[in-house]
N, CA, C and O of each residue as an XYZ file, in Angstrom:
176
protein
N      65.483    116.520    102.907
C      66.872    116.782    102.664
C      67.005    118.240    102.221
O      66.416    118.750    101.268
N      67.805    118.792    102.993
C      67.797    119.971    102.209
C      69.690    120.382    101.585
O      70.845    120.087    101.896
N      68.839    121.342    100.413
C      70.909    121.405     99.475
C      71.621    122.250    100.627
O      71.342    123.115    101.457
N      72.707    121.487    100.186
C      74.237    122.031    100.480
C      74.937    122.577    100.078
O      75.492    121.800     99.301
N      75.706    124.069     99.975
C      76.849    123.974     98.435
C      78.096    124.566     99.375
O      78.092    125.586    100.066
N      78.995    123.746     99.206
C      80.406    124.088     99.754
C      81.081    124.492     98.185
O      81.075    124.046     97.037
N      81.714    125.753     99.041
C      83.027    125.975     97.544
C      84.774    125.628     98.909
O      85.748    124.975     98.533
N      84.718    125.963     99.665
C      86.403    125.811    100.163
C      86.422    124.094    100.388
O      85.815    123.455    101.248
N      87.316    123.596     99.329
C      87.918    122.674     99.311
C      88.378    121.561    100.901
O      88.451    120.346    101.084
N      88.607    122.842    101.814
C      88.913    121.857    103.084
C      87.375    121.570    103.718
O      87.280    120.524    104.359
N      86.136    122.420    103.595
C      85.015    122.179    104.116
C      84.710    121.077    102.928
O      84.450    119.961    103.378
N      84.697    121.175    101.675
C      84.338    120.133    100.779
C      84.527    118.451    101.336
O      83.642    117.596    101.388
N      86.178    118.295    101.772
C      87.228    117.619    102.139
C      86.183    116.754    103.337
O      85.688    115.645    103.141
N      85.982    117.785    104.874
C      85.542    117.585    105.705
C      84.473    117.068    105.734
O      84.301    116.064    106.425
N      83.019    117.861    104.658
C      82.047    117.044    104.736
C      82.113    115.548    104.350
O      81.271    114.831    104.891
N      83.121    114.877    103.364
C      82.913    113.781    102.713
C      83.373    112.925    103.606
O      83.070    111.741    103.463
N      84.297    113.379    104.849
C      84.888    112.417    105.402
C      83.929    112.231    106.475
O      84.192    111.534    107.455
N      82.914    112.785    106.330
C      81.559    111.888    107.707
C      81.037    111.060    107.030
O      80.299    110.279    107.629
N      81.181    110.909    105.706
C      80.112    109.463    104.839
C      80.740    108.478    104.568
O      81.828    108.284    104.026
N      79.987    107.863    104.980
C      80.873    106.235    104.762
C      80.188    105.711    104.188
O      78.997    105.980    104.345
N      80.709    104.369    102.921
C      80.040    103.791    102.168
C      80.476    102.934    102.753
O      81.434    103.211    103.475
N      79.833    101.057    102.707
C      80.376     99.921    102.729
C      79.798     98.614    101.822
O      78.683     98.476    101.319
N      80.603     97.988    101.804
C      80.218     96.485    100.931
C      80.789     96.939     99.338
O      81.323     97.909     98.800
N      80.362     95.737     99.024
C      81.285     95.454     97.752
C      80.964     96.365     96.726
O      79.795     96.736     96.621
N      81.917     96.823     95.874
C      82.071     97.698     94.751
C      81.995     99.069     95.263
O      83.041     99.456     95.785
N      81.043     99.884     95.245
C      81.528    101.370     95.821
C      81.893    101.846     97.091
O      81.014    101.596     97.916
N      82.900    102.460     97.573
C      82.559    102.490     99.199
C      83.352    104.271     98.980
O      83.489    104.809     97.882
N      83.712    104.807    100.142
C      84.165    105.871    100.687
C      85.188    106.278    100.224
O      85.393    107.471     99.999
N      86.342    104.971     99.911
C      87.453    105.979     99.159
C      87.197    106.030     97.906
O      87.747    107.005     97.395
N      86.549    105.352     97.114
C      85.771    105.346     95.592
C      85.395    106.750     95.585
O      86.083    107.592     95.008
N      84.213    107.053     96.272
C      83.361    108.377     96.384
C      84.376    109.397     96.514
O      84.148    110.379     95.807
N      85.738    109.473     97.409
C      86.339    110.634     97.553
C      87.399    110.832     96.516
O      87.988    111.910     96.587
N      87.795    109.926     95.471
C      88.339    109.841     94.467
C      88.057    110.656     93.603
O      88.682    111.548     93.029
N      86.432    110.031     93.531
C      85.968    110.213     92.141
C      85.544    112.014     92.353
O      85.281    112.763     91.412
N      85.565    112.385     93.703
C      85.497    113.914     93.808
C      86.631    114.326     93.432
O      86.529    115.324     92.719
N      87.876    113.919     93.638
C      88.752    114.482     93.545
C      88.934    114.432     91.461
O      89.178    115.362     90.692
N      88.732    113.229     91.225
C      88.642    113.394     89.426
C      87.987    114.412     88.897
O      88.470    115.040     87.954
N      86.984    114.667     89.350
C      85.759    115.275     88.781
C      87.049    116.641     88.825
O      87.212    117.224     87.753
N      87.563    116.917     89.545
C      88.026    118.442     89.817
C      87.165    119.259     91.016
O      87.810    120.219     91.437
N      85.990    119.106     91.588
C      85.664    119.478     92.683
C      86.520    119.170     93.806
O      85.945    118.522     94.681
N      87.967    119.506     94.073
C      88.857    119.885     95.209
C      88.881    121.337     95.345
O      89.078    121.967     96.384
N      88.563    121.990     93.682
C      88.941    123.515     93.878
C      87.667    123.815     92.670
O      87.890    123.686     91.466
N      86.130    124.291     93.310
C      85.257    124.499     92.597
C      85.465    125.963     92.269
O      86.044    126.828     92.926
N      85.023    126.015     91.418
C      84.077    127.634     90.306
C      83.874    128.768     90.871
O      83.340    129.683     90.244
């Protein structure tokens, strides 16, 4: 695996929307939420 670091918010946006989670309790819109809580829409 190698790191990634996005700072523009629409590439941020874009990468998350190729991962998909499924089954019960966490899935994809969980994960893109909890980016958006964190405040990583508009990083540092």
């Amino acid at each position: 695996m190698n790191n990634l670091e996005l700072n523009d918010p629409t590439e941020i946006e874009a990468f998350l929307s190729k991962i998909s989670l499924s089954g019960p309790g966490f899935n994809s819109d969980c994960l893109l939420m909890d980016v958006y809580d964190a405040g990583l829409d508009y990083p540092d």
